[in-house]
N, C-alpha and C positions, 0 to 999 in steps of 0.2 A: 523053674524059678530057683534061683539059687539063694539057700539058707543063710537068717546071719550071723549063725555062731559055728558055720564050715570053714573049715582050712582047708588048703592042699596039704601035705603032707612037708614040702619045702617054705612053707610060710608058717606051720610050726615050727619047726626047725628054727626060722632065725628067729621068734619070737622067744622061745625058750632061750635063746644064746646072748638076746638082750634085757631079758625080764627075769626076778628071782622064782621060783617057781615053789608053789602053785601061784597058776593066775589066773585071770578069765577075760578072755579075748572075745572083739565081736566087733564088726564090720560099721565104727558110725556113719559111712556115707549113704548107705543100706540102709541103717536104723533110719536114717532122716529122710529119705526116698519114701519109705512103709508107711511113718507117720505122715508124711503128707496125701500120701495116696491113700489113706484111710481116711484123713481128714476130709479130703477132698469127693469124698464118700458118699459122707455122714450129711444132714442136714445142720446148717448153721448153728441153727439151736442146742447143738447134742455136744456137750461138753465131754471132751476127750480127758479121759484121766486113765496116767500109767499108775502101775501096781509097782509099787517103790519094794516092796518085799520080794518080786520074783527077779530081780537082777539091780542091787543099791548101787552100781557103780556111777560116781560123779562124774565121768564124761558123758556116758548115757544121760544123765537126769540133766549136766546141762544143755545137751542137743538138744532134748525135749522140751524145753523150759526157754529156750532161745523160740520155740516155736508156738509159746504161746499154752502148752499141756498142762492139763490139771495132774495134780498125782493124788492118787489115794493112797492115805498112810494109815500105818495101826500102831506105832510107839512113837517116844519122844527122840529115838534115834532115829527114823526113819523121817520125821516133821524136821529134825535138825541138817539132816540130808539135802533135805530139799531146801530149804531154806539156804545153805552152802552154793547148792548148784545155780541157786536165783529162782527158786520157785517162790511162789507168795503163800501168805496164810489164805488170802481170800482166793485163791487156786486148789486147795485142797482142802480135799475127803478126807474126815479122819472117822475110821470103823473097824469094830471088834467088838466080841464079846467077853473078851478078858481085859478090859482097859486098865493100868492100873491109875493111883490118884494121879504119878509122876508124868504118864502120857499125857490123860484128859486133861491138867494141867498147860501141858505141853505144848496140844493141838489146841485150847482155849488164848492163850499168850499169843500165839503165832496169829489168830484171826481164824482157825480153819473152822468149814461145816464140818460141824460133829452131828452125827448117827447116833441119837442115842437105841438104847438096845432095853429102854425100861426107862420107868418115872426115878427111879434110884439116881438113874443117870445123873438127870436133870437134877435132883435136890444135891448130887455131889458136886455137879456142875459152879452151884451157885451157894455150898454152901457155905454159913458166914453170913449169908444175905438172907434177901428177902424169899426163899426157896420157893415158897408158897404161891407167891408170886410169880414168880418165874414157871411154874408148870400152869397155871392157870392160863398165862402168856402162849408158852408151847401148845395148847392141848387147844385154843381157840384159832390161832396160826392152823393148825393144824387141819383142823373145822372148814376153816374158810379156804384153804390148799383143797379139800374134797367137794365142796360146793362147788367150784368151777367146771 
Protein backbone atom coordinates (compact mmCIF):
# COMPACT_ATOMS: atom_id res chain seq x y z
CA UNK A 1 0.00 0.00 0.00
CA UNK A 2 1.53 3.01 -0.94
CA UNK A 3 2.03 5.78 1.85
CA UNK A 4 0.66 9.34 1.51
CA UNK A 5 3.46 11.50 2.54
CA UNK A 6 6.09 9.14 -0.02
CA UNK A 7 7.84 10.60 -2.77
CA UNK A 8 10.04 9.10 -5.22
CA UNK A 9 13.10 10.74 -4.99
CA UNK A 10 12.47 12.71 -8.67
CA UNK A 11 8.99 14.00 -7.43
CA UNK A 12 10.96 15.74 -4.61
CA UNK A 13 13.23 16.89 -6.71
CA UNK A 14 10.71 19.09 -8.68
CA UNK A 15 8.72 19.88 -5.84
CA UNK A 16 11.58 21.60 -4.11
CA UNK A 17 12.43 23.41 -7.61
CA UNK A 18 8.77 24.83 -7.47
CA UNK A 19 7.94 25.33 -3.65
CA UNK A 20 10.23 27.58 -1.09
CA UNK A 21 11.42 25.30 1.17
CA UNK A 22 10.56 23.96 3.98
CA UNK A 23 7.35 22.33 3.00
CA UNK A 24 5.08 19.62 3.46
CA UNK A 25 3.89 17.63 0.76
CA UNK A 26 1.21 14.85 0.50
CA UNK A 27 -0.75 12.92 -2.02
CA UNK A 28 -4.55 14.57 -2.01
CA UNK A 29 -5.89 12.13 -4.33
CA UNK A 30 -4.67 9.42 -1.73
CA UNK A 31 -5.84 11.37 1.13
CA UNK A 32 -9.44 11.53 -0.54
CA UNK A 33 -9.27 7.56 -1.68
CA UNK A 34 -8.34 6.78 2.63
CA UNK A 35 -11.10 9.10 3.70
CA UNK A 36 -13.59 7.36 1.81
CA UNK A 37 -12.57 4.09 2.17
CA UNK A 38 -12.55 4.46 5.97
CA UNK A 39 -15.81 6.08 5.69
CA UNK A 40 -17.08 3.60 3.74
CA UNK A 41 -15.97 1.37 6.75
CA UNK A 42 -17.40 2.78 9.58
CA UNK A 43 -21.19 2.49 10.30
CA UNK A 44 -23.31 5.63 9.24
CA UNK A 45 -23.61 6.78 12.60
CA UNK A 46 -19.87 7.19 13.54
CA UNK A 47 -18.94 10.58 12.83
CA UNK A 48 -15.55 10.99 11.11
CA UNK A 49 -13.46 13.82 12.55
CA UNK A 50 -9.83 14.69 11.41
CA UNK A 51 -7.25 15.85 14.01
CA UNK A 52 -6.72 19.33 12.55
CA UNK A 53 -3.32 19.54 14.82
CA UNK A 54 -1.55 16.43 13.24
CA UNK A 55 -1.17 18.07 9.56
CA UNK A 56 -3.29 21.92 9.50
CA UNK A 57 -2.68 22.25 5.97
CA UNK A 58 -5.75 24.00 4.06
CA UNK A 59 -5.77 21.79 1.11
CA UNK A 60 -6.00 18.83 3.21
CA UNK A 61 -8.78 20.23 5.52
CA UNK A 62 -10.63 21.36 2.44
CA UNK A 63 -10.65 17.73 0.65
CA UNK A 64 -11.97 16.61 3.95
CA UNK A 65 -14.46 19.09 4.56
CA UNK A 66 -15.60 18.78 0.69
CA UNK A 67 -16.47 15.33 1.92
CA UNK A 68 -18.49 15.95 4.60
CA UNK A 69 -15.48 15.32 7.85
CA UNK A 70 -15.78 16.39 11.15
CA UNK A 71 -12.49 17.89 12.53
CA UNK A 72 -11.38 17.96 15.99
CA UNK A 73 -9.76 21.05 17.17
CA UNK A 74 -7.89 22.28 20.34
CA UNK A 75 -7.29 26.22 19.73
CA UNK A 76 -8.86 29.20 18.06
CA UNK A 77 -6.28 28.78 15.23
CA UNK A 78 -7.06 25.45 14.45
CA UNK A 79 -11.47 26.28 14.70
CA UNK A 80 -10.08 29.38 12.42
CA UNK A 81 -8.55 26.68 9.94
CA UNK A 82 -11.34 24.91 9.51
CA UNK A 83 -13.71 27.31 9.32
CA UNK A 84 -11.21 28.77 6.09
CA UNK A 85 -11.21 25.32 4.53
CA UNK A 86 -15.35 25.28 4.93
CA UNK A 87 -15.71 23.12 7.79
CA UNK A 88 -18.65 24.23 10.10
CA UNK A 89 -18.76 24.97 13.82
CA UNK A 90 -21.64 22.30 14.00
CA UNK A 91 -18.92 19.73 12.42
CA UNK A 92 -16.49 20.11 15.10
CA UNK A 93 -14.93 18.78 18.27
CA UNK A 94 -13.39 21.06 20.19
CA UNK A 95 -10.95 19.41 23.19
CA UNK A 96 -8.19 19.86 25.56
CA UNK A 97 -7.14 20.25 28.72
CA UNK A 98 -5.42 23.41 28.50
CA UNK A 99 -8.18 25.48 26.66
CA UNK A 100 -7.41 28.96 27.01
CA UNK A 101 -10.57 31.80 27.44
CA UNK A 102 -9.43 32.86 23.72
CA UNK A 103 -10.10 29.20 22.25
CA UNK A 104 -13.21 28.13 24.40
CA UNK A 105 -14.32 31.54 23.15
CA UNK A 106 -13.33 30.53 19.80
CA UNK A 107 -14.91 27.08 19.50
CA UNK A 108 -18.12 28.55 21.38
CA UNK A 109 -18.60 31.55 18.50
CA UNK A 110 -18.01 28.98 15.81
CA UNK A 111 -21.00 26.51 17.00
CA UNK A 112 -18.62 23.63 17.87
CA UNK A 113 -19.09 20.64 20.65
CA UNK A 114 -17.05 21.61 23.24
CA UNK A 115 -15.56 18.66 25.77
CA UNK A 116 -15.63 20.14 28.70
CA UNK A 117 -12.71 18.60 31.00
CA UNK A 118 -14.55 19.98 34.53
CA UNK A 119 -17.69 22.00 35.79
CA UNK A 120 -14.89 25.18 35.57
CA UNK A 121 -15.42 24.63 31.99
CA UNK A 122 -18.87 25.00 31.78
CA UNK A 123 -19.14 28.07 34.44
CA UNK A 124 -16.18 29.76 31.95
CA UNK A 125 -18.26 28.72 29.28
CA UNK A 126 -21.22 30.74 30.26
CA UNK A 127 -19.68 33.08 32.19
CA UNK A 128 -21.61 36.62 32.40
CA UNK A 129 -24.64 34.40 32.67
CA UNK A 130 -26.65 32.35 34.17
CA UNK A 131 -23.59 29.70 35.04
CA UNK A 132 -25.62 28.07 37.50
CA UNK A 133 -27.87 27.22 35.22
CA UNK A 134 -26.21 26.13 32.60
CA UNK A 135 -24.36 23.25 34.62
CA UNK A 136 -27.47 22.22 36.01
CA UNK A 137 -28.59 22.08 32.12
CA UNK A 138 -25.08 19.91 31.31
CA UNK A 139 -25.11 17.52 34.32
CA UNK A 140 -29.11 16.61 33.54
CA UNK A 141 -28.24 16.30 29.63
CA UNK A 142 -25.84 14.40 30.75
CA UNK A 143 -28.07 12.00 33.10
CA UNK A 144 -30.47 11.31 30.53
CA UNK A 145 -27.28 10.59 27.69
CA UNK A 146 -26.59 7.62 30.49
CA UNK A 147 -30.03 6.35 30.98
CA UNK A 148 -30.30 5.26 27.46
Amino acid sequence: MRDLFTFDGSALEELVTRHATPFFAYDLGLARARFDRLRAALPGRVRLAYAVKSTPGLPLLEAFAARGAWFDCASAGEVSTVLAAGGTGSGMVFAGPAKSERDLQAALFAGARVQVDGIEDVVRAYEGEDAARHVREVLEETAHTHER
